[in-house]
PyMOL Python script that loads the backbone (N, CA, C, O; Angstrom):
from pymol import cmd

cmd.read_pdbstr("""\
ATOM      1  N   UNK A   1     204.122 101.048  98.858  1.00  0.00           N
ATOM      2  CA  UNK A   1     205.019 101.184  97.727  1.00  0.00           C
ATOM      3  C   UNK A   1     205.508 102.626  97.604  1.00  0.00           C
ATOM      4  O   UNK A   1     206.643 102.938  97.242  1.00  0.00           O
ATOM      5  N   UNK A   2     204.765 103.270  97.863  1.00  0.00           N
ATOM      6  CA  UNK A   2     205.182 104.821  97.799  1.00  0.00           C
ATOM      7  C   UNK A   2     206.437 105.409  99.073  1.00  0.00           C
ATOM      8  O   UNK A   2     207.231 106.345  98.986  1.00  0.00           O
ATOM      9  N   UNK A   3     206.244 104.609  99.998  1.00  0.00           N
ATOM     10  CA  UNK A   3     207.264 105.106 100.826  1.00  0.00           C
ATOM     11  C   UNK A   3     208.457 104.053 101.044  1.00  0.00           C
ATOM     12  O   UNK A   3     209.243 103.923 101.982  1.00  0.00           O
ATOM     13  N   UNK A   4     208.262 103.129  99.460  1.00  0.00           N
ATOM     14  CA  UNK A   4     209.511 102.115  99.607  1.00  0.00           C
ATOM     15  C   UNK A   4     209.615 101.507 101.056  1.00  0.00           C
ATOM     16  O   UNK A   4     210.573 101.553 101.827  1.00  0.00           O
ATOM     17  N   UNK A   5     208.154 100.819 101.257  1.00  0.00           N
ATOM     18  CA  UNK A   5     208.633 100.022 102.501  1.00  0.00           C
ATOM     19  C   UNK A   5     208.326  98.619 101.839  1.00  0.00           C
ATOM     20  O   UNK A   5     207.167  98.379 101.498  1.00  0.00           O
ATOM     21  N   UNK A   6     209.152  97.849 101.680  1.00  0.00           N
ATOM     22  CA  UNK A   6     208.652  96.065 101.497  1.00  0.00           C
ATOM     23  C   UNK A   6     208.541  95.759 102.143  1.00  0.00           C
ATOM     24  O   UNK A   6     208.587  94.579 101.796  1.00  0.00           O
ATOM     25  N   UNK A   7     208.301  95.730 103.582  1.00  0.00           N
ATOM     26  CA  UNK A   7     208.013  94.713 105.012  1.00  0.00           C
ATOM     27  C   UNK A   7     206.274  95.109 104.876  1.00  0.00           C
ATOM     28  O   UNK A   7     205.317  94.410 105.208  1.00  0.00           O
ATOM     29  N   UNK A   8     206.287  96.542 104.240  1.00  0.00           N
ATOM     30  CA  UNK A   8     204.524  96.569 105.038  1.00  0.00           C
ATOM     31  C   UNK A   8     203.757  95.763 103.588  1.00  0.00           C
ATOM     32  O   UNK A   8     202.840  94.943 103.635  1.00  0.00           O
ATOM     33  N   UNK A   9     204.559  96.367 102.161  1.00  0.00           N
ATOM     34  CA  UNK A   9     203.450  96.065 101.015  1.00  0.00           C
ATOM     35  C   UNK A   9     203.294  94.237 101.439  1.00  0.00           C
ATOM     36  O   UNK A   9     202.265  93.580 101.287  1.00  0.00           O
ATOM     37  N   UNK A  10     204.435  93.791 101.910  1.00  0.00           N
ATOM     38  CA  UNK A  10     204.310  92.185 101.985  1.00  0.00           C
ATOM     39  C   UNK A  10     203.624  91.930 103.270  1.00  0.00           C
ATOM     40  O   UNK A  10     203.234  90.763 103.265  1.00  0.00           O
ATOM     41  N   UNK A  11     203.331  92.506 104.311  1.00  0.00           N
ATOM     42  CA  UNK A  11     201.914  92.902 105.106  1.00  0.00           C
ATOM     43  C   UNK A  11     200.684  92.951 104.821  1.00  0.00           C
ATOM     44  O   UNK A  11     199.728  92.412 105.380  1.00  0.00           O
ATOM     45  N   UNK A  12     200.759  93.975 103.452  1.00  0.00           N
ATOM     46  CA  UNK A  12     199.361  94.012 103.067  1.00  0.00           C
ATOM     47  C   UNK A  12     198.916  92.796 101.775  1.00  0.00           C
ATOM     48  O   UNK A  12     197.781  92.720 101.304  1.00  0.00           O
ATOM     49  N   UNK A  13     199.934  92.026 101.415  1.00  0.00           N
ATOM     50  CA  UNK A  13     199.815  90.881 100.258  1.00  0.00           C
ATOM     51  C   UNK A  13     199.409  89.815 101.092  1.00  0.00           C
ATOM     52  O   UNK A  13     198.579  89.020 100.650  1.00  0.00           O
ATOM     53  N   UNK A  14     199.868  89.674 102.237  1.00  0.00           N
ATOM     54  CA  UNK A  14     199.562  88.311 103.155  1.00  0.00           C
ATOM     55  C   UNK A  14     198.086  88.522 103.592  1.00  0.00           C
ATOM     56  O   UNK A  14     197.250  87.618 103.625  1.00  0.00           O
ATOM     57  N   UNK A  15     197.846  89.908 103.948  1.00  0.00           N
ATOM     58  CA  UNK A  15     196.713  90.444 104.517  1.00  0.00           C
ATOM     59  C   UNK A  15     195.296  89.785 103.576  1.00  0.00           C
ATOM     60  O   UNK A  15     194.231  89.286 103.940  1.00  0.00           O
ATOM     61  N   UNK A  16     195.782  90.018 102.474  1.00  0.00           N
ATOM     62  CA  UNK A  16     195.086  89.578 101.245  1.00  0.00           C
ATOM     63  C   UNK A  16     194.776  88.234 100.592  1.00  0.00           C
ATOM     64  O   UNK A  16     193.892  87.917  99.796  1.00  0.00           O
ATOM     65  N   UNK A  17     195.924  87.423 101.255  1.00  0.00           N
ATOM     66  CA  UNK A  17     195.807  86.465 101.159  1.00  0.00           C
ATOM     67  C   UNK A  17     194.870  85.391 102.023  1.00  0.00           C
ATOM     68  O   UNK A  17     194.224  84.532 101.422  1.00  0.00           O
ATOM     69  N   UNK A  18     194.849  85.471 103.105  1.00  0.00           N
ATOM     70  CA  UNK A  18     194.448  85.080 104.348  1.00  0.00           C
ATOM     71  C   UNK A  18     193.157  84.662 103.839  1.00  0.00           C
ATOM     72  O   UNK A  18     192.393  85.168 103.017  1.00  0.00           O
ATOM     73  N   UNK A  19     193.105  83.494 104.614  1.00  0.00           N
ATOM     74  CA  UNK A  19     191.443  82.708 104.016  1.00  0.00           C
ATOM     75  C   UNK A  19     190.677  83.584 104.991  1.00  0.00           C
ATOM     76  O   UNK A  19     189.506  83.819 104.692  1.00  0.00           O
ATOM     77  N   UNK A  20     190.958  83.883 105.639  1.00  0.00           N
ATOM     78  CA  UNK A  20     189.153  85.339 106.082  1.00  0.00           C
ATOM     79  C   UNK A  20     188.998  85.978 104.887  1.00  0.00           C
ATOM     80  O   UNK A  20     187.832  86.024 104.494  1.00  0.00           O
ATOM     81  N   UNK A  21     189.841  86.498 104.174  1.00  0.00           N
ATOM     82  CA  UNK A  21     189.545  87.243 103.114  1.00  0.00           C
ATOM     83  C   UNK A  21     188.984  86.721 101.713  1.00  0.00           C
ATOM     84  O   UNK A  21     189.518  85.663 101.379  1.00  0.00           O
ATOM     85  N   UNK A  22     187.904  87.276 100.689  1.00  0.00           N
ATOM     86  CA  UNK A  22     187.797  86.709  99.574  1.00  0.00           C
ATOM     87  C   UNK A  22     188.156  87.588  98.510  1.00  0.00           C
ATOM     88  O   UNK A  22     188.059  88.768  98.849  1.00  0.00           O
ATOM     89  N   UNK A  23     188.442  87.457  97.633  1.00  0.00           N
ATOM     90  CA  UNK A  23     188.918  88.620  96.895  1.00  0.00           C
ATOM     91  C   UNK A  23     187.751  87.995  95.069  1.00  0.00           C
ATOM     92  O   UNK A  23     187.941  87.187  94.160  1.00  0.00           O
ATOM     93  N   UNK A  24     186.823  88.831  95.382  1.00  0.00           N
ATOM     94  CA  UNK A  24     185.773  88.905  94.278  1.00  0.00           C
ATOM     95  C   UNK A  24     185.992  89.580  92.843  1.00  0.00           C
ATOM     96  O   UNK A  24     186.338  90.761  92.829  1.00  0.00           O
ATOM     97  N   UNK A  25     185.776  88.776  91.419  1.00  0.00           N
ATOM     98  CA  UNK A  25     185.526  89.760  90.582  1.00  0.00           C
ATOM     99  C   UNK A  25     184.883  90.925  89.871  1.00  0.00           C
ATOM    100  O   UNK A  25     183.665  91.099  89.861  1.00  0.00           O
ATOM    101  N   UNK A  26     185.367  91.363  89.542  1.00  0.00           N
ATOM    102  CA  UNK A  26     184.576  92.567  89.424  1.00  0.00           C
ATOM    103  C   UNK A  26     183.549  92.248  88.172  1.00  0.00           C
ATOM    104  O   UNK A  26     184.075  92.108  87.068  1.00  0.00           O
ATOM    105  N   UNK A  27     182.076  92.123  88.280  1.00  0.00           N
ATOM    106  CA  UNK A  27     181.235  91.709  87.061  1.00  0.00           C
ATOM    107  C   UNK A  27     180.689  92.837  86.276  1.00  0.00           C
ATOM    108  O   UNK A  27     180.869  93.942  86.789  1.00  0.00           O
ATOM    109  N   UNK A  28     179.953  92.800  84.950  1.00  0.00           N
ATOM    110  CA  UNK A  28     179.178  94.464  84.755  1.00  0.00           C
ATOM    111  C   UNK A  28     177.940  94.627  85.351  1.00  0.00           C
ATOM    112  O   UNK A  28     177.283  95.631  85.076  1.00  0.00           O
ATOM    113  N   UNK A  29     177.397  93.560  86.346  1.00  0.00           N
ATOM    114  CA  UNK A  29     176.371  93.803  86.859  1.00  0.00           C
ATOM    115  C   UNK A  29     177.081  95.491  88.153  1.00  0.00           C
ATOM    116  O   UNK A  29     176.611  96.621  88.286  1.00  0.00           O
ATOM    117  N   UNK A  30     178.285  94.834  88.798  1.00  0.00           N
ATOM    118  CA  UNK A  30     179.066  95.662  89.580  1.00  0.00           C
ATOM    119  C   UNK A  30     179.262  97.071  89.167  1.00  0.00           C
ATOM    120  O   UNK A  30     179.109  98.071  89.867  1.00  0.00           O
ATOM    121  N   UNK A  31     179.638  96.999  87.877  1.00  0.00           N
ATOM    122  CA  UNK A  31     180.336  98.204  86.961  1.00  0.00           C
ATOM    123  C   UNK A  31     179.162  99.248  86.918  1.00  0.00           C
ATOM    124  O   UNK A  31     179.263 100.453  87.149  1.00  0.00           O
ATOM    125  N   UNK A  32     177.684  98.337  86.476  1.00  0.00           N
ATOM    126  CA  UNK A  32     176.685  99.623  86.108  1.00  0.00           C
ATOM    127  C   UNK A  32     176.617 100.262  87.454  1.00  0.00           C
ATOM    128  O   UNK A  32     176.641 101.440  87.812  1.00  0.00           O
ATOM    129  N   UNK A  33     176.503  98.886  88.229  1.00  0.00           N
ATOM    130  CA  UNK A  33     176.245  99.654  90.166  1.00  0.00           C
ATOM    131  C   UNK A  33     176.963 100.713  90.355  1.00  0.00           C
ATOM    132  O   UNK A  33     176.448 101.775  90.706  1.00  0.00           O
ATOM    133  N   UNK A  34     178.716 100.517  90.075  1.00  0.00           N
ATOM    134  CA  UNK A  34     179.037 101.508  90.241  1.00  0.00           C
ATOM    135  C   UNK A  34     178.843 102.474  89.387  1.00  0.00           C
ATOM    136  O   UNK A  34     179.527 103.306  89.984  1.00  0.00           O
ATOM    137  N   UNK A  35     178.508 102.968  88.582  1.00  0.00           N
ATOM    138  CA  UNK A  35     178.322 103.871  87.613  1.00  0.00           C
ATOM    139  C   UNK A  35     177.596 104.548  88.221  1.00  0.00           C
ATOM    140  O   UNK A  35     177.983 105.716  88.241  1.00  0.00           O
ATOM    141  N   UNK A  36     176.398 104.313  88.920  1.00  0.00           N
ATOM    142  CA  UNK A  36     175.385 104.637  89.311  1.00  0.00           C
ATOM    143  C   UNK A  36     175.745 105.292  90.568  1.00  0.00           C
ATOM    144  O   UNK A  36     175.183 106.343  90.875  1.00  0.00           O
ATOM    145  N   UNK A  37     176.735 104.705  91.408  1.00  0.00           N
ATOM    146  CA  UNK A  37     176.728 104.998  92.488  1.00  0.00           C
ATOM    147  C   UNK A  37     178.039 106.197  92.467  1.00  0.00           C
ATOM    148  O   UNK A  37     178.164 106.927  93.451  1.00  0.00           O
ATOM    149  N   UNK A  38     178.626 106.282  91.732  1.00  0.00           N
ATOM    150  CA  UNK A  38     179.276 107.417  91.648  1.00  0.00           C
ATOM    151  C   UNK A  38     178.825 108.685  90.531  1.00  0.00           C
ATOM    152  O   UNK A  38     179.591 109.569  90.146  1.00  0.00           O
ATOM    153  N   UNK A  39     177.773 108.567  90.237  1.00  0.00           N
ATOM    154  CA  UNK A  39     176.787 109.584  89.389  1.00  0.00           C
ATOM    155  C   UNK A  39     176.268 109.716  90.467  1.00  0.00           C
ATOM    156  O   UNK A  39     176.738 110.688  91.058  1.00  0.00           O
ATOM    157  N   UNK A  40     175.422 109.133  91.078  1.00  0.00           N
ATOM    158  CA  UNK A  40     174.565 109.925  92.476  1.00  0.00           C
ATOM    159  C   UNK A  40     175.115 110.306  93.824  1.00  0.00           C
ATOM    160  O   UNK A  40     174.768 111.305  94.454  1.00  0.00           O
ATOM    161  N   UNK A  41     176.040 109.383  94.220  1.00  0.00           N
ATOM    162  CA  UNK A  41     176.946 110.169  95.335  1.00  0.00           C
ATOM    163  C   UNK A  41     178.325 110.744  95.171  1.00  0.00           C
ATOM    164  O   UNK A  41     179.181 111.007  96.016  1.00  0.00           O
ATOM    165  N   UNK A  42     178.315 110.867  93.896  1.00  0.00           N
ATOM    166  CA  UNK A  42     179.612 111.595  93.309  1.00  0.00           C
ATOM    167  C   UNK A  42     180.983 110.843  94.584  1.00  0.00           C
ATOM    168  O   UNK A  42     181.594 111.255  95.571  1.00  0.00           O
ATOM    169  N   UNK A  43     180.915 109.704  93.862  1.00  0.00           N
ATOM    170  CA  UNK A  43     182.560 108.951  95.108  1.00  0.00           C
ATOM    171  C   UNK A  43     183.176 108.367  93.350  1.00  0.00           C
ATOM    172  O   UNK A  43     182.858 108.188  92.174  1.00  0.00           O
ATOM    173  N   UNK A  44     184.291 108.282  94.394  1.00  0.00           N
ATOM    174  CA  UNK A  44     185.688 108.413  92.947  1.00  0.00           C
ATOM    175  C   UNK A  44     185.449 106.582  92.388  1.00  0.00           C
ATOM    176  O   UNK A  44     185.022 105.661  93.084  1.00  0.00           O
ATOM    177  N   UNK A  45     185.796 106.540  91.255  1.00  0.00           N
ATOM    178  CA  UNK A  45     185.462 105.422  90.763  1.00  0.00           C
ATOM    179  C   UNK A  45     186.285 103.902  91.619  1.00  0.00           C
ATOM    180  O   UNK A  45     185.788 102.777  91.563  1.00  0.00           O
ATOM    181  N   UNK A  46     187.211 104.135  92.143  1.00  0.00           N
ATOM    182  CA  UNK A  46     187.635 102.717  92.754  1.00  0.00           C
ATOM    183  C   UNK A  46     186.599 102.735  94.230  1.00  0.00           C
ATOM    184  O   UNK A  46     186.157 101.618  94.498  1.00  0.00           O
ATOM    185  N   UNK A  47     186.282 103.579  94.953  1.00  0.00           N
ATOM    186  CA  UNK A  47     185.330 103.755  96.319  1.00  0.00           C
ATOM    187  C   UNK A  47     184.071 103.221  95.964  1.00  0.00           C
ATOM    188  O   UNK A  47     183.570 102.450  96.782  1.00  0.00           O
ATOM    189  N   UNK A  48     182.953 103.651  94.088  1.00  0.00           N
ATOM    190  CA  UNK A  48     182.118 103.317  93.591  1.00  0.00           C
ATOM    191  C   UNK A  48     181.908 101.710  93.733  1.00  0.00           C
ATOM    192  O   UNK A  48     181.006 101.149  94.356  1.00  0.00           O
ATOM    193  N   UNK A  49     183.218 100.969  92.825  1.00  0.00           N
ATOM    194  CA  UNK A  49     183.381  99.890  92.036  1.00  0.00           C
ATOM    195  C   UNK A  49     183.195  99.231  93.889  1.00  0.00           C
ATOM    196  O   UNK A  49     182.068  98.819  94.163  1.00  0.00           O
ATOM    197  N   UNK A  50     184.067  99.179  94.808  1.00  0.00           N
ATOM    198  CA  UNK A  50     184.462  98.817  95.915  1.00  0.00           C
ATOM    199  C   UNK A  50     182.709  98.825  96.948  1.00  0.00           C
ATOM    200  O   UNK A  50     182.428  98.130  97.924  1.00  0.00           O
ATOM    201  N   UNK A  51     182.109  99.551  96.461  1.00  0.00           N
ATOM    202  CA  UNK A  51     180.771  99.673  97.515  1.00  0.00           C
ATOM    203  C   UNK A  51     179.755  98.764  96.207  1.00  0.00           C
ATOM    204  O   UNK A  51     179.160  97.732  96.518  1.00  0.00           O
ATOM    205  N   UNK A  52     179.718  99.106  95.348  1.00  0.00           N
ATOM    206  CA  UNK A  52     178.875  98.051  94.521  1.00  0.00           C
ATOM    207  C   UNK A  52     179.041  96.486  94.414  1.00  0.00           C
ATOM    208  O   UNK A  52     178.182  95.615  94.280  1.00  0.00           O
ATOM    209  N   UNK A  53     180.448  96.398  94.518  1.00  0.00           N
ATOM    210  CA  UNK A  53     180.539  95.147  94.926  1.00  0.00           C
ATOM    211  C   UNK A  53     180.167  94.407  96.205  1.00  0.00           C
ATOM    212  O   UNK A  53     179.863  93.216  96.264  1.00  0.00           O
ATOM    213  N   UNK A  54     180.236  95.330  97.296  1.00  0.00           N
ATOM    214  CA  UNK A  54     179.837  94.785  98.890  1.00  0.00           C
ATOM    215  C   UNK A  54     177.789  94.927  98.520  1.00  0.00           C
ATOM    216  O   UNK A  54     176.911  94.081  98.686  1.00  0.00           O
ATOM    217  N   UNK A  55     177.726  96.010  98.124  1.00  0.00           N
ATOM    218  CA  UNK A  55     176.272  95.620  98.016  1.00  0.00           C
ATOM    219  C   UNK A  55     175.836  94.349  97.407  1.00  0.00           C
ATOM    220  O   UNK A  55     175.053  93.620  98.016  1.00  0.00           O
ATOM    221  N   UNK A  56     176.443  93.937  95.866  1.00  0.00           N
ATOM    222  CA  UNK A  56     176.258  93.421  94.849  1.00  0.00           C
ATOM    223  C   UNK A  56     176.472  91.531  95.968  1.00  0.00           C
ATOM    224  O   UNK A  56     175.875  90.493  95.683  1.00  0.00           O
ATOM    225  N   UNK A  57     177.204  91.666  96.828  1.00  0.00           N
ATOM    226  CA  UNK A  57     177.551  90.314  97.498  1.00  0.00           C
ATOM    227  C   UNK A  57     176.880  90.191  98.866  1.00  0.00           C
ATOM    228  O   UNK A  57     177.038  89.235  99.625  1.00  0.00           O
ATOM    229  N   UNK A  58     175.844  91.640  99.182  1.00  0.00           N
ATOM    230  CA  UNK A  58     175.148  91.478 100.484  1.00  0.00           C
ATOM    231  C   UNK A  58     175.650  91.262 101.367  1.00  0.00           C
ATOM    232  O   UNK A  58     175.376  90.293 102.075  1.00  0.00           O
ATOM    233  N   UNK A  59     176.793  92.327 101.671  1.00  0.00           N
ATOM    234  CA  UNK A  59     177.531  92.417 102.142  1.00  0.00           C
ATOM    235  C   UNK A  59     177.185  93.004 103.975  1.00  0.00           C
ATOM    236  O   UNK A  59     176.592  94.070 104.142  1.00  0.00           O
ATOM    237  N   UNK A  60     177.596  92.238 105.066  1.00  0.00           N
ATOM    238  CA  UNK A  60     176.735  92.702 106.210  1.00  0.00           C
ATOM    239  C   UNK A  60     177.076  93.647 107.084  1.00  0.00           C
ATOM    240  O   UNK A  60     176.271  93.996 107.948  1.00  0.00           O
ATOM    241  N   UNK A  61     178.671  94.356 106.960  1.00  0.00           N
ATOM    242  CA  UNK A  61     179.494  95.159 107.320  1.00  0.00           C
ATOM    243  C   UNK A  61     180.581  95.567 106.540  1.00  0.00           C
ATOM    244  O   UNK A  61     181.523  94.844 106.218  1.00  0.00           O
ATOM    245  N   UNK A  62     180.421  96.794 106.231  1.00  0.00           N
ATOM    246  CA  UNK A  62     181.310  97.306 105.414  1.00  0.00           C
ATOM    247  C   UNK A  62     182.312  98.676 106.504  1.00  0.00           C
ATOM    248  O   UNK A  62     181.680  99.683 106.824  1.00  0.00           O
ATOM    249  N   UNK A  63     183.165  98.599 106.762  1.00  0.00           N
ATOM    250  CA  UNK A  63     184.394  98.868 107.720  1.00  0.00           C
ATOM    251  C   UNK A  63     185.365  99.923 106.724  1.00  0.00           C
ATOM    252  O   UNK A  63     186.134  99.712 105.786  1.00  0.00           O
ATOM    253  N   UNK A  64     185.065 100.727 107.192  1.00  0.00           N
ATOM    254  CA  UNK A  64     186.162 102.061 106.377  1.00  0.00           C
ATOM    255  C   UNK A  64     186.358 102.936 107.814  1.00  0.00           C
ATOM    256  O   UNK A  64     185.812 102.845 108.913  1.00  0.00           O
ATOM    257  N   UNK A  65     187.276 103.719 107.337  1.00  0.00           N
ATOM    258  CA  UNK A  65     187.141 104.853 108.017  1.00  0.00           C
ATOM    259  C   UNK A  65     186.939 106.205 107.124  1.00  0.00           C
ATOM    260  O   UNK A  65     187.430 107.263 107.519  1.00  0.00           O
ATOM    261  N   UNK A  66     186.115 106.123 105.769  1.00  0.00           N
ATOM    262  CA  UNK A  66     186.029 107.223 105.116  1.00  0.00           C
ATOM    263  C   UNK A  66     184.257 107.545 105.179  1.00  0.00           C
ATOM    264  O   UNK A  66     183.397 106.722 104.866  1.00  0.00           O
ATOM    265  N   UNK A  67     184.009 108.933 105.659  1.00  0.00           N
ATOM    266  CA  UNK A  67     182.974 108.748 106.202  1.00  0.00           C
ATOM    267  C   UNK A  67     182.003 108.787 104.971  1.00  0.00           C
ATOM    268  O   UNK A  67     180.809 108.633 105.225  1.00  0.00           O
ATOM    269  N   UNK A  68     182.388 108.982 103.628  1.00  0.00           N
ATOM    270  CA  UNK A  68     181.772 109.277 102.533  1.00  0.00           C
ATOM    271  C   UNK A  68     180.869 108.260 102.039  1.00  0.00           C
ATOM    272  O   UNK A  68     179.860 108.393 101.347  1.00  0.00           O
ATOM    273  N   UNK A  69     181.368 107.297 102.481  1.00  0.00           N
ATOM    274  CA  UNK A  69     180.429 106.097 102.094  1.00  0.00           C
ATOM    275  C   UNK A  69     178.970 105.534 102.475  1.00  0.00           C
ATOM    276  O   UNK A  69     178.232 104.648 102.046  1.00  0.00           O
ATOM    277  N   UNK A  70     178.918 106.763 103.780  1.00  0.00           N
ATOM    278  CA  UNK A  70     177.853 106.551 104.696  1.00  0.00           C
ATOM    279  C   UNK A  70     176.828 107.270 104.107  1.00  0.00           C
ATOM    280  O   UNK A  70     175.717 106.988 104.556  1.00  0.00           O
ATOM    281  N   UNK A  71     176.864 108.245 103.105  1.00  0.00           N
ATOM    282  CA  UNK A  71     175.875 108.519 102.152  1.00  0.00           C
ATOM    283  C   UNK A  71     175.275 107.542 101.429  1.00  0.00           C
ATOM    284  O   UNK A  71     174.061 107.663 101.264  1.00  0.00           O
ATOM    285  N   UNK A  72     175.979 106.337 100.823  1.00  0.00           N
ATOM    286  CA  UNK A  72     175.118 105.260 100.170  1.00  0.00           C
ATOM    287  C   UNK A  72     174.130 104.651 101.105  1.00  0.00           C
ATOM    288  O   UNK A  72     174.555 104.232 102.181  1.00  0.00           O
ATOM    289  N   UNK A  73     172.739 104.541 100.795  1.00  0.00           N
ATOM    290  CA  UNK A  73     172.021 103.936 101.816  1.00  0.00           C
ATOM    291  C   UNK A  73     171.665 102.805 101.793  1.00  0.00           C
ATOM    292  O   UNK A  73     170.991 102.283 102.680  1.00  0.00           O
ATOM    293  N   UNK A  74     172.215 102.039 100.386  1.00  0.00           N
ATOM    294  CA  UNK A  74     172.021 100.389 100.595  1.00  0.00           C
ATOM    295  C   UNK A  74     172.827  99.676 100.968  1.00  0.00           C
ATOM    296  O   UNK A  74     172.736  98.449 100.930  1.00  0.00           O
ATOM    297  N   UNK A  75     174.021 100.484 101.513  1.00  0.00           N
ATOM    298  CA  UNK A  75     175.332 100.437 102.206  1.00  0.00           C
ATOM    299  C   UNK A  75     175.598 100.468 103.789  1.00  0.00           C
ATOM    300  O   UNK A  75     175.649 101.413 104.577  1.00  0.00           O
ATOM    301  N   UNK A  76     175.767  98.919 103.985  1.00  0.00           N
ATOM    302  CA  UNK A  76     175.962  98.923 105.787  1.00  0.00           C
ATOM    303  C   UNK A  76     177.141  99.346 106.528  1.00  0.00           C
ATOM    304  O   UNK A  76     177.857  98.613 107.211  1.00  0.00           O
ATOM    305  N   UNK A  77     177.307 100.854 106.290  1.00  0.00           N
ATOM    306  CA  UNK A  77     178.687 101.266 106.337  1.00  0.00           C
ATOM    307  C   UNK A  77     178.496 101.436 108.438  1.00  0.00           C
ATOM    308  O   UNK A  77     177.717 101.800 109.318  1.00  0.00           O
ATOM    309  N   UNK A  78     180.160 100.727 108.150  1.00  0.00           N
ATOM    310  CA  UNK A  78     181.286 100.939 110.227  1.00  0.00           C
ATOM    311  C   UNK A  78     181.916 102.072 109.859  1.00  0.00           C
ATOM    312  O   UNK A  78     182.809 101.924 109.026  1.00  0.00           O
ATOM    313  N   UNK A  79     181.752 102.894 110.152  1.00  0.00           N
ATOM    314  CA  UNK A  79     183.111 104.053 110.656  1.00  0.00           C
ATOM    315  C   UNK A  79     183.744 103.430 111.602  1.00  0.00           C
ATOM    316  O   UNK A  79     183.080 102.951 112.522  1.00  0.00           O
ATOM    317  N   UNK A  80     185.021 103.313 111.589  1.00  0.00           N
ATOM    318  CA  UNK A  80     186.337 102.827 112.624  1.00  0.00           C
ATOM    319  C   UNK A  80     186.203 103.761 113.751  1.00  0.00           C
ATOM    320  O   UNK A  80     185.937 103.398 114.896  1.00  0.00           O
ATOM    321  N   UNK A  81     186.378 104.860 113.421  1.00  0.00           N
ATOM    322  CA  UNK A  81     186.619 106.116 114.304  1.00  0.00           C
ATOM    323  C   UNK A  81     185.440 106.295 115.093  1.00  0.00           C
ATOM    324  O   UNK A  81     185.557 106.969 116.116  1.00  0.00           O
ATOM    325  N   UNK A  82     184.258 105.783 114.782  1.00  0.00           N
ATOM    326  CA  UNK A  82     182.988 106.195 115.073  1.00  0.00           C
ATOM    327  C   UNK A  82     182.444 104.653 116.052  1.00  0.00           C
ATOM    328  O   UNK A  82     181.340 104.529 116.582  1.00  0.00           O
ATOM    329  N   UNK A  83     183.427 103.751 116.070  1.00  0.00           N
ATOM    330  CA  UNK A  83     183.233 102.523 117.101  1.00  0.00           C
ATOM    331  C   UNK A  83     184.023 102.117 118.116  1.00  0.00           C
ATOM    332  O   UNK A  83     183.906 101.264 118.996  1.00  0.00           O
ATOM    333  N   UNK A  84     185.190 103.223 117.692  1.00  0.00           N
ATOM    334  CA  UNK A  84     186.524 103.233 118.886  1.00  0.00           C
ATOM    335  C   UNK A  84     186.592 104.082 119.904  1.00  0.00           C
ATOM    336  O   UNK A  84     187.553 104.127 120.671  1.00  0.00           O
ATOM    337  N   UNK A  85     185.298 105.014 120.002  1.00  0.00           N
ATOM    338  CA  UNK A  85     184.869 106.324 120.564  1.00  0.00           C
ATOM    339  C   UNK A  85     184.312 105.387 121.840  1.00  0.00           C
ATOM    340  O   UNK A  85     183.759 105.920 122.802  1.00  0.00           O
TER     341      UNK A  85
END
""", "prot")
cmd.dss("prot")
cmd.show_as("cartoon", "prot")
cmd.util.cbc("prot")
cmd.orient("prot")
């Protein structure tokens, strides 16, 4: 949206759509997680909310390429960059 492209945002809406994907709510069991998890590893509140939920769903691979996440340790974090090597 920021670089006014509609071919990609409707890329990333289909992306989203796609039955591989589930798209979970966010509960306050999630919310305290994240609270917690961005008080102790100081990560910005949507990265928090986003890793409490993969924990919160036992989650078996979690796939970023931000390496910050690899500080959470109940967190089965992929670095991209770090599997394409």
């Amino acid at each position: 949206m920021k670089n006014n492209d509609p071919a990609l945002v409707s890329a990333y809406e289909q992306a989203l759509l796609r039955t591989e994907m589930r798209l979970l709510p966010i509960t306050l069991s999630v919310l305290k997680q994240a609270a917690r998890l961005r008080a102790v590893h100081n990560l910005r509140t949507p990265d928090a909310i986003h890793a409490a939920t993969a924990i919160d769903t036992g989650c078996v691979a979690f796939i970023t390429n931000d390496r910050a996440f690899k500080q959470v340790p109940a967190l089965p974090v992929q670095v991209l960059d770090e599997l394409l090597v």
